[in-house]
DRENMAR-475280 format. One record per residue (C-alpha): x, y, z; residue in one letter; residue number from 1. Coordinates in steps of 0.05 Angstrom, whole numbers. Layout:
<sites>
+--------+--------+--------+---------+-----+
|     px |     py |     pz | residuo | num |
+--------+--------+--------+---------+-----+
|      X |      Y |      Z |       A | NUM |
...
+--------+--------+--------+---------+-----+
</sites>
This chain:
<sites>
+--------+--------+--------+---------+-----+
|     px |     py |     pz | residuo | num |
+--------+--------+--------+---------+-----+
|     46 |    215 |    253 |       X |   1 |
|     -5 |    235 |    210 |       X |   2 |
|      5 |    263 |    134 |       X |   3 |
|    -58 |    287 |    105 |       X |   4 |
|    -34 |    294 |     21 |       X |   5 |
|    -67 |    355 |     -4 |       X |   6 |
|    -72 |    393 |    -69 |       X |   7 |
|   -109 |    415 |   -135 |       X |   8 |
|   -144 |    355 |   -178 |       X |   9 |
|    -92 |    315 |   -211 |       X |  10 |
|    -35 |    337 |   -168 |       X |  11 |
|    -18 |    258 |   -157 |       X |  12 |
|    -45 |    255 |    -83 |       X |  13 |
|    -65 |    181 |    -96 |       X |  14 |
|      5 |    162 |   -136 |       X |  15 |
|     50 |    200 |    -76 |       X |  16 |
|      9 |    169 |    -23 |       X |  17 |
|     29 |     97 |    -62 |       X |  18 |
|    101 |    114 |    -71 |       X |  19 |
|    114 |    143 |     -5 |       X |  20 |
|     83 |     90 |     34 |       X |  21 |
|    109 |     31 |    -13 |       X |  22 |
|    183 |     70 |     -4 |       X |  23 |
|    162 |     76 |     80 |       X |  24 |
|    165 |     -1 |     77 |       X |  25 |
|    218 |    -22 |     41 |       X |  26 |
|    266 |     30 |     74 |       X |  27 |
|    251 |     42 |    142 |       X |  28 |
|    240 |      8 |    203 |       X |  29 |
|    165 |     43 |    211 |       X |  30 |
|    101 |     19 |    199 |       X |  31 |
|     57 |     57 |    152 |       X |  32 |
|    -13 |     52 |    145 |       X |  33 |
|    -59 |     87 |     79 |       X |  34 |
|   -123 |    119 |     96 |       X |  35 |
|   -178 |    133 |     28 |       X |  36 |
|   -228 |    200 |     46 |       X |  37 |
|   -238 |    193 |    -27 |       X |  38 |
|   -307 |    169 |    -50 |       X |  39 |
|   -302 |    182 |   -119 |       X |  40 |
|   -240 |    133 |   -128 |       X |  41 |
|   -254 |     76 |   -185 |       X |  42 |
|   -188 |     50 |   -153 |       X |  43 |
|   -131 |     42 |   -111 |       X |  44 |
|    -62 |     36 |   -123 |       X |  45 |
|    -51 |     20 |    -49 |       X |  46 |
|    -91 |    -21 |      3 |       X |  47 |
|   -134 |     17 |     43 |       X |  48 |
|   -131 |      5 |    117 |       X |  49 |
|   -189 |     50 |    116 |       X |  50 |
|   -229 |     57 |     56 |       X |  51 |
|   -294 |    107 |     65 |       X |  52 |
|   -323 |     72 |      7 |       X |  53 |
|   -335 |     17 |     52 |       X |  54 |
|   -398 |     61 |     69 |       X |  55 |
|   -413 |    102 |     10 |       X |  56 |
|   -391 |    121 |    -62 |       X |  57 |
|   -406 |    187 |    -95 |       X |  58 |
|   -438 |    144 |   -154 |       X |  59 |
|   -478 |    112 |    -96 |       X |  60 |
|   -494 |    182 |    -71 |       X |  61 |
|   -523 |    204 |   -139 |       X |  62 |
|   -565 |    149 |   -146 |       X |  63 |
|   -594 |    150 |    -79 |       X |  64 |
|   -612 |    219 |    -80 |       X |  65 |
|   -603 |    239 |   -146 |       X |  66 |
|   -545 |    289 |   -149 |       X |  67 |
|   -490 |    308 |   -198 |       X |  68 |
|   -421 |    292 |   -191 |       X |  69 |
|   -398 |    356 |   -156 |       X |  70 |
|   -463 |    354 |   -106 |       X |  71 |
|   -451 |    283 |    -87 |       X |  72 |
|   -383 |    294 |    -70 |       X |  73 |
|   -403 |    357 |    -25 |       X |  74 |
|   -456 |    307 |      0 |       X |  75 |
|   -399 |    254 |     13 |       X |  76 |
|   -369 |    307 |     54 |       X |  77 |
|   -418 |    317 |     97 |       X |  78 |
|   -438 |    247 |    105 |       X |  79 |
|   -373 |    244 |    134 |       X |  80 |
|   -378 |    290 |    179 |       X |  81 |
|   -458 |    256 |    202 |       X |  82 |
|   -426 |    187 |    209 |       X |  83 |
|   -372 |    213 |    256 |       X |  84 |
|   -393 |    164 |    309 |       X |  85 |
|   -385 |    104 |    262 |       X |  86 |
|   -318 |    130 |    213 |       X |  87 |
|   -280 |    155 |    272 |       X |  88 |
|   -269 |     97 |    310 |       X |  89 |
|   -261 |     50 |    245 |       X |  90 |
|   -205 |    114 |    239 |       X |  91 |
|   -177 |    100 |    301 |       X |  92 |
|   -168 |     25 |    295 |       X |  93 |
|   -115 |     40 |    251 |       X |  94 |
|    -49 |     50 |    287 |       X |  95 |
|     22 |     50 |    258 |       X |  96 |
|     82 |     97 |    256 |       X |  97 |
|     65 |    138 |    192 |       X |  98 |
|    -15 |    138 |    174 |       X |  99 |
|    -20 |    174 |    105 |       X | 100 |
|    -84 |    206 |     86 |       X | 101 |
|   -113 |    205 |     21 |       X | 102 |
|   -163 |    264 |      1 |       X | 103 |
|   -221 |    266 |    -49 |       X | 104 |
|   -192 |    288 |   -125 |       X | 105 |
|   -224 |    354 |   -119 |       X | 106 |
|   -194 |    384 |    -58 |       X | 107 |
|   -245 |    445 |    -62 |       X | 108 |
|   -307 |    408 |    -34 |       X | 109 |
|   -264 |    379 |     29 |       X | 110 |
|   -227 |    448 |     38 |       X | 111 |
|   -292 |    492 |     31 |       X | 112 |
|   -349 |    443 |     66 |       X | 113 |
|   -325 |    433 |    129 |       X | 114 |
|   -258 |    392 |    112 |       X | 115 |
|   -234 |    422 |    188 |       X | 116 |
|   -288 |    375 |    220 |       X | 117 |
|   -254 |    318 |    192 |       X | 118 |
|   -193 |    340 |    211 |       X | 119 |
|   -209 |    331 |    279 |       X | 120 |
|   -208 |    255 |    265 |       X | 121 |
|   -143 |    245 |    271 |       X | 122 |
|    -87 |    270 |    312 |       X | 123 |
|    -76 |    348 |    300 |       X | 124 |
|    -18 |    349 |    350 |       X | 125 |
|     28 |    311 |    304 |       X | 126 |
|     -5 |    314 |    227 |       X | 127 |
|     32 |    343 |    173 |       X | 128 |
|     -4 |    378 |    105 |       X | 129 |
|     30 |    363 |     37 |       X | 130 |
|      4 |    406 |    -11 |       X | 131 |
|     29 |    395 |    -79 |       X | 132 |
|     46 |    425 |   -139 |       X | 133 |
|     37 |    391 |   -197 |       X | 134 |
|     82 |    397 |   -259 |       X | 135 |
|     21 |    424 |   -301 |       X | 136 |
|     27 |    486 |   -257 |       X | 137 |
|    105 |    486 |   -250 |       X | 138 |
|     97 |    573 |   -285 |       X | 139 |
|    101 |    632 |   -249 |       X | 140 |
|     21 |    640 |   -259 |       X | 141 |
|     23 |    564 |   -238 |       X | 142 |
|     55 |    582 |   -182 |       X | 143 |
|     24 |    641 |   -152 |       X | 144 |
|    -39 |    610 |   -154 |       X | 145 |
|    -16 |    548 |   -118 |       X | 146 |
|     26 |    586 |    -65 |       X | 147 |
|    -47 |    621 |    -52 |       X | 148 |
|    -86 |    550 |    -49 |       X | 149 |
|    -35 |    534 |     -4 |       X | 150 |
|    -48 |    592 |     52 |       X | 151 |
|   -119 |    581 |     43 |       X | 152 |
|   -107 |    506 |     64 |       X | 153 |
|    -61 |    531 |    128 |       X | 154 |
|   -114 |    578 |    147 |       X | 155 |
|   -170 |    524 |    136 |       X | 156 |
|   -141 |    480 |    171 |       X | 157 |
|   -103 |    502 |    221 |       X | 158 |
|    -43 |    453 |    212 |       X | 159 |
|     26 |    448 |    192 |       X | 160 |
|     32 |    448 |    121 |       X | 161 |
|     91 |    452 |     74 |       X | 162 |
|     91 |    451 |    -10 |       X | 163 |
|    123 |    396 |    -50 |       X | 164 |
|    135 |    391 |   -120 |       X | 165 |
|    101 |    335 |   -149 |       X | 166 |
|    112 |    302 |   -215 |       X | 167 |
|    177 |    327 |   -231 |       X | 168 |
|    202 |    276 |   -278 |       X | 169 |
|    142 |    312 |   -332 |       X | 170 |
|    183 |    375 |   -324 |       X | 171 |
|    254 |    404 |   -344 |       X | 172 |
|    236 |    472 |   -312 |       X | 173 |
|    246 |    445 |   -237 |       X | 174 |
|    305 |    484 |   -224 |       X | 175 |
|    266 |    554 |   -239 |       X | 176 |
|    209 |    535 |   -199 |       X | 177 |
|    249 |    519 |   -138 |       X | 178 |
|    286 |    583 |   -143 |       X | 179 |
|    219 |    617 |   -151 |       X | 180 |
|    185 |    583 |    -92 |       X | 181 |
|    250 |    610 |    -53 |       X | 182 |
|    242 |    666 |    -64 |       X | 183 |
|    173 |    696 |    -70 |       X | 184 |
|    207 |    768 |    -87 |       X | 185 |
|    242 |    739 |   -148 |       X | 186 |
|    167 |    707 |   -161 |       X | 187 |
|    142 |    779 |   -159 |       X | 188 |
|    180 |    808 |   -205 |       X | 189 |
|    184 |    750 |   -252 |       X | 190 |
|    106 |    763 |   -255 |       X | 191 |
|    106 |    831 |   -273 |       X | 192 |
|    150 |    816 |   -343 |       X | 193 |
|     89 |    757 |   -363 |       X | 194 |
|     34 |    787 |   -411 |       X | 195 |
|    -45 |    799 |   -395 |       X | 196 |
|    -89 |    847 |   -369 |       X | 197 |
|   -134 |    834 |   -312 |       X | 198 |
|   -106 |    759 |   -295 |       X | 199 |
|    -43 |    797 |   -290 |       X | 200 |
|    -56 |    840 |   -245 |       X | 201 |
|    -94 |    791 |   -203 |       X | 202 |
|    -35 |    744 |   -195 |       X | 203 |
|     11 |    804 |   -180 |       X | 204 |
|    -34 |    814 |   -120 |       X | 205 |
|    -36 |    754 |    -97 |       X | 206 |
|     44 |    750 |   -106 |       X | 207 |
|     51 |    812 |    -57 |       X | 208 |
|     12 |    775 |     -8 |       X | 209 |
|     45 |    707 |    -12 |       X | 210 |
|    120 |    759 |     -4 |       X | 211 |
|     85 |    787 |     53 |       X | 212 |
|     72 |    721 |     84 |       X | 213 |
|    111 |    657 |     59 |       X | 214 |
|    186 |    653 |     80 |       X | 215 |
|    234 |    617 |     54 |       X | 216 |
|    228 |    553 |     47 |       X | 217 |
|    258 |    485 |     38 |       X | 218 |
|    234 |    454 |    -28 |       X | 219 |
|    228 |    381 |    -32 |       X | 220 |
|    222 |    350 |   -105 |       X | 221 |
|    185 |    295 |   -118 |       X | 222 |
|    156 |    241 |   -170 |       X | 223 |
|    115 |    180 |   -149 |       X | 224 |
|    143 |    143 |   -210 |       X | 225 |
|    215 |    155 |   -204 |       X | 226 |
|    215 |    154 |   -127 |       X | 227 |
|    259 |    226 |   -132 |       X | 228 |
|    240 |    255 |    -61 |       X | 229 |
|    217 |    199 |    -20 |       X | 230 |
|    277 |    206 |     29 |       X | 231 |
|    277 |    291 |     32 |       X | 232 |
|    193 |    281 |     51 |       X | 233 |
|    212 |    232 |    102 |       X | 234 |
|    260 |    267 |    135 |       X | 235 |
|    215 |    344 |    133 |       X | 236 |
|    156 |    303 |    168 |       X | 237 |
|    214 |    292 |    224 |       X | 238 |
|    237 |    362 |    221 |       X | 239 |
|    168 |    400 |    226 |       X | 240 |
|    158 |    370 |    296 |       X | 241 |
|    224 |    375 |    321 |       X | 242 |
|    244 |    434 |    355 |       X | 243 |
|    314 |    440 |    317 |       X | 244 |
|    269 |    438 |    260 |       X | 245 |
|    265 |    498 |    204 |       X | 246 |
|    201 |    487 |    185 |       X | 247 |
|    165 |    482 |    258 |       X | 248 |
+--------+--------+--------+---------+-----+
</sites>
């Protein structure tokens, strides 16, 4: 199974992708395997059994050909996508129960240049999207904007995806931000009582069209330092392919 860790910059991709596999081992009787896409990592937490800096940076991308930070990373991402006959098959050595997928910090560069190419990497019949939401953004603006990011990614993508708290040992709001991922009428109307003009009414919008579109949904909680959540994600990866599942 696949799980391809999603999400704003600083949503904790890198920490979950630790804790979950780390908690993978030491629980279960699967073998887990951690896969870096990110370029611009000074460091791991985790050993890579696939590291794309093995074949470039972004700083060595800037150098070379003398880009800024945000162009070498769009760079990286198509370099990606030009080396597929050397990075897939390096992808493909790596086989275990449970391979989870580590994205550049910036997920708008992978999500917006072509991040469905690299998709096609691995194996689309059985990956999973975690997209999470940080506890910066655990507000109703916070979450509007996130519940949006998140469609975008589904559409993008074309994969299973489901949200996850992340970080929720920073926050002693988790309660109302489960109730108001639940229920994305309560979200609504929740919006309409915050002050603003224009930003207002943008997230309002965007609110009616996440009601239109997102069911319920299961929340799972989690915090890469505390471990909270480690055995609800484990078990949802399970329940999105299985056909008695409520998130297929």
């Amino acid at each position: 199974m696949d799980i391809i860790f999603l999400g704003p910059a600083g949503s904790g991709k890198t920490s979950l992708v630790k804790s979950f596999s780390d908690w993978i081992k030491n629980t279960q009787d699967k073998s887990v395997s951690c896969i870096n896409l990110d370029p611009g990592a000074d460091y791991l937490p985790y050993n890579a059994d696939f590291d794309i800096r093995k074949f470039f940076t972004v700083k060595s991308i800037m150098e070379e050909e003398k880009l800024g930070p945000n162009g070498a990373l769009v760079r990286a991402i198509e370099k990606i996508i030009e080396m597929e006959d050397i990075i897939k098959p390096e992808i493909e050595k790596v086989r275990a129960d449970f391979r989870l997928i580590d994205l550049p910090g910036q997920l708008e560069p992978f999500l917006f240049h072509s991040g469905e190419k690299i998709i096609k990497y691995f194996d689309r019949e059985r990956m999973l999207g975690v997209f999470l939401i940080p506890a910066e953004m655990f507000d109703p603006k916070g979450i509007a904007i996130t519940e949006l990011l998140s469609l975008l990614v589904r559409l993008k993508l074309e994969i299973p995806t489901i949200n996850v708290l992340s970080k929720i040992d920073l926050s002693k709001n988790v309660e109302e931000v489960e109730v108001l991922l639940k229920s994305p009428g309560k979200l609504r109307k929740t919006l309409k009582n915050i002050s603003g003009g224009l930003e207002k009414d943008l997230v309002i919008i965007a609110s009616k069209l996440i009601e239109k579109i997102v069911r319920e949904q299961r929340i799972i909680k989690t915090s890469a330092k505390t471990l909270d959540g480690m055995n609800d994600l484990y078990d949802v990866c399970y329940e999105v392919f299985c056909s008695c599942g409520d998130l297929r």
